[in-house]
N, C-alpha and C positions, 0 to 999 in steps of 0.2 A: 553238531556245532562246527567240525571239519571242513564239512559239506559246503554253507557259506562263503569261508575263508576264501577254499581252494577256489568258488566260484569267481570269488571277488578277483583274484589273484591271476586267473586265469583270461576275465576279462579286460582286467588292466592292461596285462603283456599283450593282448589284443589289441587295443588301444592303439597303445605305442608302438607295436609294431605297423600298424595300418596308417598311422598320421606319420610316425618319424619324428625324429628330434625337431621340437619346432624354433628355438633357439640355433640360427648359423652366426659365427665370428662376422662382423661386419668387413670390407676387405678394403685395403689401403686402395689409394687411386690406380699404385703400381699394378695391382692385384684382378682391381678389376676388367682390365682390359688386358691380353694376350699383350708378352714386353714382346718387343720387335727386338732381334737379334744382335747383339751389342756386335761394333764393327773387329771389338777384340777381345771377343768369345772364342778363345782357342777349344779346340776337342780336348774330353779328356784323353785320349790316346796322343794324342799331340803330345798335351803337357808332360806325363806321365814318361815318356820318349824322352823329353829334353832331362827334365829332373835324372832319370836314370843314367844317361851321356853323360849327367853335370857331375853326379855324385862320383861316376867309373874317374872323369877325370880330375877330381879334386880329391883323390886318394880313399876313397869307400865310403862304405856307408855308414856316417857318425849322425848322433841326433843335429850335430851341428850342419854338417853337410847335404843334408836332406832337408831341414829348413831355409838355409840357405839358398839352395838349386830351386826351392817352390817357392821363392821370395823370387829370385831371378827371375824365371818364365813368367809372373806377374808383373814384374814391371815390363819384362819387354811388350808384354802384351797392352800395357798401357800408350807402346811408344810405336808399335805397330798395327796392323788388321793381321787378320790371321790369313787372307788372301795376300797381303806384302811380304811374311814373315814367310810364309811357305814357298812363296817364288824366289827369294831373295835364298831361303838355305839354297832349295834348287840349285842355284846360279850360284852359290857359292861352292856348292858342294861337285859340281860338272865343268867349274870354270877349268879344272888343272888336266882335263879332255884333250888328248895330246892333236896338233893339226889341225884342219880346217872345221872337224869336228867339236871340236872345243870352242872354235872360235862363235859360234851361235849363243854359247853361256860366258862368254867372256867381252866379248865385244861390243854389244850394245848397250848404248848410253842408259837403258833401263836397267839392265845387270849391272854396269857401273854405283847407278843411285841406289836401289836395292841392298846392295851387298855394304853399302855405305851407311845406309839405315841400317840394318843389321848388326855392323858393326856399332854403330852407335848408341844402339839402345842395348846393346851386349853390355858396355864397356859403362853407361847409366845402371845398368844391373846391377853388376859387379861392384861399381862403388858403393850404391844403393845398398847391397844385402851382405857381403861378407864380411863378417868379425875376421878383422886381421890381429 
């Protein structure tokens, strides 16, 4: 009487293994098609980078401060690309390049706008995300 069972049992998982689940989730429209790269899809190393910077200087790391700083690098990333936001730290971060040296991240009217975005969508952050 075993014998049967096992038979049955063994042909089933057969089955199933040979055909595969025949039921798949139908897939949103998003889904169906490969999403093309949002223009402010920051990396997570990026993110991850800014949040830890945010937290060192907003006094450590509290549940509030580490939500906060991942609230911040969102919005700016709403207010940036992550091609403007990465030129613009650049250029903000080379601008203080003492000399003629300097003068290439300080000087040009695209470092000027940049660094001014930057600060903009900094200071939309900020008000944006922190419990004062």
């Amino acid at each position: 009487m075993k014998k049967p069972i096992t038979s049955f049992l063994l042909g089933l998982i057969t089955v199933i293994a040979a055909t595969g689940c025949t039921s798949t989730p139908e897939k949103t429209p998003e889904q169906a098609e490969p999403q093309a790269l949002k223009a402010n899809d920051f990396p997570t190393r990026d993110r991850v980078e800014y949040v830890l910077n945010c937290v060192a200087q907003h006094g450590g790391l509290t549940y509030i401060t580490q939500y906060a700083c991942g609230c911040k690098v969102d919005k700016i990333a709403e207010k940036l690309s992550f091609t403007d936001y990465e030129a613009a730290r650049t250029f903000s971060m080379l601008k203080s390049t003492p000399g003629e040296a300097g003068g290439v991240f300080r000087d040009p009217q695209q470092s000027k706008d940049l660094r001014k975005q930057l600060k903009d969508a900094e200071a939309y952050a900020e008000k944006q995300c922190f419990v004062k």
